[in-house]
C-alpha positions, 0 to 999 in steps of 0.5 A, spaced: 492 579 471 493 577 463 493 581 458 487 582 455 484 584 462 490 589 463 489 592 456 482 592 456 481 595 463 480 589 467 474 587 463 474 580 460 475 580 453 473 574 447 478 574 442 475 569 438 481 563 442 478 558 445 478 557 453 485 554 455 483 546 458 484 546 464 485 539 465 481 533 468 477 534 474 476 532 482 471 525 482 467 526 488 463 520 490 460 517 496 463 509 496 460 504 501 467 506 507 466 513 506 467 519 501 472 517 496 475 523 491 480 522 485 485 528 485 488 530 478 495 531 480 497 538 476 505 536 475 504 530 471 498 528 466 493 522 467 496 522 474 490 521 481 492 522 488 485 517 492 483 519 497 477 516 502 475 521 507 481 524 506 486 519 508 491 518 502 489 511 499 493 511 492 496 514 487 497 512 480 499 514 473 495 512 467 501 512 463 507 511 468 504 504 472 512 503 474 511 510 478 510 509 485 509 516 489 509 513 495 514 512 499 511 505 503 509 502 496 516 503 494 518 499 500 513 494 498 516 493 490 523 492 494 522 487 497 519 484 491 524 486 487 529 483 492 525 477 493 524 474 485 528 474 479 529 480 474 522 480 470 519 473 473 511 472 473 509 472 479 501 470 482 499 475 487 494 477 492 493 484 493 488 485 500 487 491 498 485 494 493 484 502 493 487 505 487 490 498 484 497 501 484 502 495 486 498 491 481 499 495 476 506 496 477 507 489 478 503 488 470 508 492 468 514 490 471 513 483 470 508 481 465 505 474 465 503 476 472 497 473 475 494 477 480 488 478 484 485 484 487 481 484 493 477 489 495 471 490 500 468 497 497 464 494 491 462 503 490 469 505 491 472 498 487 467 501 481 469 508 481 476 505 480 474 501 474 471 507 471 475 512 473 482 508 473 481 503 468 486 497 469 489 495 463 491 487 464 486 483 464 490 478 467 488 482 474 482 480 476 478 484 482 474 480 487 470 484 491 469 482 498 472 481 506 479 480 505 479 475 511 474 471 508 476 471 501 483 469 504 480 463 508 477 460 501 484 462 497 488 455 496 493 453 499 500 454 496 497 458 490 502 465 490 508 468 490 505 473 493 501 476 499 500 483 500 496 486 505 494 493 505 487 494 508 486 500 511 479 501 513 479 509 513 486 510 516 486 504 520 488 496 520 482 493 521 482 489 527 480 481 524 487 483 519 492 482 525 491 476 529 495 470 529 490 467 525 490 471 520 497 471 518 498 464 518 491 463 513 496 469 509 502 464 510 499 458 508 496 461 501 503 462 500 508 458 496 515 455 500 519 460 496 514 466 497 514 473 501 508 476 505 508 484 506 503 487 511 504 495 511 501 498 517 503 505 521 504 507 528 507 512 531 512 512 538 511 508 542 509 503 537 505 499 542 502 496 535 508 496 531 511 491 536 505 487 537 504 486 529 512 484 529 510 479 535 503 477 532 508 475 525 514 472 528 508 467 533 505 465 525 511 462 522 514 456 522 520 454 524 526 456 519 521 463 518 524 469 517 522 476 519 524 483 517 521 490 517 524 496 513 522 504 515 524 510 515 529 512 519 525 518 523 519 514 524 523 509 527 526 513 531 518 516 534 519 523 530 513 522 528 507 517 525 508 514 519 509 507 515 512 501 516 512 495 512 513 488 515 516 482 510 516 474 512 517 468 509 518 461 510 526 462 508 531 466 509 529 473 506 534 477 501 535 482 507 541 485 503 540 486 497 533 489 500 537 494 504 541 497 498 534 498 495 532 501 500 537 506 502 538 507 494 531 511 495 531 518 493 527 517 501 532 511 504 529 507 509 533 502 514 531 495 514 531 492 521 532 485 522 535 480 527 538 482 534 535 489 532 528 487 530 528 482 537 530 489 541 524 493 537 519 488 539 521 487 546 516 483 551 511 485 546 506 478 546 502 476 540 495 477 539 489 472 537 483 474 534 480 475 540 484 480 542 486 483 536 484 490 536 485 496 529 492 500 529 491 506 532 488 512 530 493 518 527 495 524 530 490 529 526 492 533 520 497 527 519 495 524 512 489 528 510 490 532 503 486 537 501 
């Protein structure tokens, strides 16, 4: 109860003042994938949490493009940090677009970037567009598959590929065969660094299958590296997990630093661990390929 109502007995007094502002409101648009809502976070100014149909997609503060609240994109901007020198440009290749969040973290961070977003729903990809401006015009959305996309993408023609494509709350089946990463490997420069994030829970049939899949794609020489936190890791509970490959030896430990420096550290698995990790598991084809599994209920829905 406030003041005015305490003294007037609990009716609502008009003093003249202005209502206080309450701050921006929830979006809630139907996109062509589902139900996406764009929720003002209460704590920071200017900052949305995306949701489609309840699963978490992306957060991004207008005026702080360098935050990055989730964990896994931290994870994502490690490896970058840890692959290229400090403030370099960089060509990028976001598949996935949501929120926009890491390109925008990596205009701020390393401006003179050129990047493309790729991004499957034109509606949701239009709500972004009003709703969360981008700022960089060196960031050019393109709107469609990003299988399809990426098979007409030249080669050797980025630093970076990222994909993060998650139809609803799921790795969409065309996005992890064999032939999938090696179109990702190919469109990338010698020197250059391929980031898939995914999610899976014990006992990680997936998982392994994608470290299998991803090791099957690279050359000779390649390497492979797969950063976690450590109580997913160790089948807790479902959750990210980010796999990063190259055609050369990765910066396995200065990424590790940055990854246990996280106010939520994550362990970088590599070598002899990330073989025992996979185990026997096969690699999969476009012909056997199937989406990552459906999360346990209530594990990623807000709101």
């Amino acid at each position: 109860m406030n003041r005015d109502e305490d003294e007037a007995g609990g009716k609502d007094v008009d003093d003249g003042r202005p209502e206080p502002d309450d701050g921006p409101l929830p979006v809630v648009r139907t996109v062509d994938f589902g139900t996406a809502r764009l929720l003002p976070d209460v704590d920071r100014d200017r900052a949305w949490l995306l949701t489609v149909d309840g699963a978490p997609q992306s957060y991004v503060d207008l005026d702080a493009p360098e935050h990055l609240e989730f964990e896994y994109v931290r994870r994502i901007a490690y490896a970058v940090e840890a692959a290229f020198g400090p403030g370099e440009s960089l060509d990028a290749v976001h598949l996935g677009g949501g929120g926009m969040t890491l390109a925008r973290w990596l205009a701020a961070r390393r401006p003179g970037s050129r990047q493309r977003v790729v991004e499957a729903d034109r509606r949701l990809a239009a709500l972004v567009a009003e709703v969360l401006p981008l700022p960089d015009p060196a960031v050019t959305v393109d709107v469609a598959d990003a299988r399809a996309w990426l098979a007409r993408a030249g080669s050797a023609s980025a630093d970076l590929v990222v994909a993060d494509v998650f139809g609803g709350s799921r790795v969409p089946a065309a996005l992890t065969s064999v032939e999938f990463v090696r179109d990702a490997l190919r469109v990338l420069r010698p020197d250059g660094v391929y980031l898939a994030n995914i999610a899976d829970a014990a006992p990680f049939a997936f998982l392994r299958s994608q470290l299998a899949t991803v090791r099957a794609a690279l050359p000779e020489g390649g390497d492979l590296c797969l950063m976690a936190e450590p109580g997913v890791l160790r089948g807790r509970r479902y959750g990210n997990a980010v796999l990063a490959a190259g055609r050369r030896p990765l910066p396995v430990e200065a990424l590790s630093r940055l990854c246990a420096g996280d106010a939520f550290p994550a362990r970088v698995v590599h070598g002899p661990a990330l073989s025992r990790l996979a185990g026997g598991a096969r690699p999969v084809d476009d012909a056997s390929a199937t989406a990552s599994p459906l999360p346990p209920e209530g594990a990623f829905t807000v709101g």
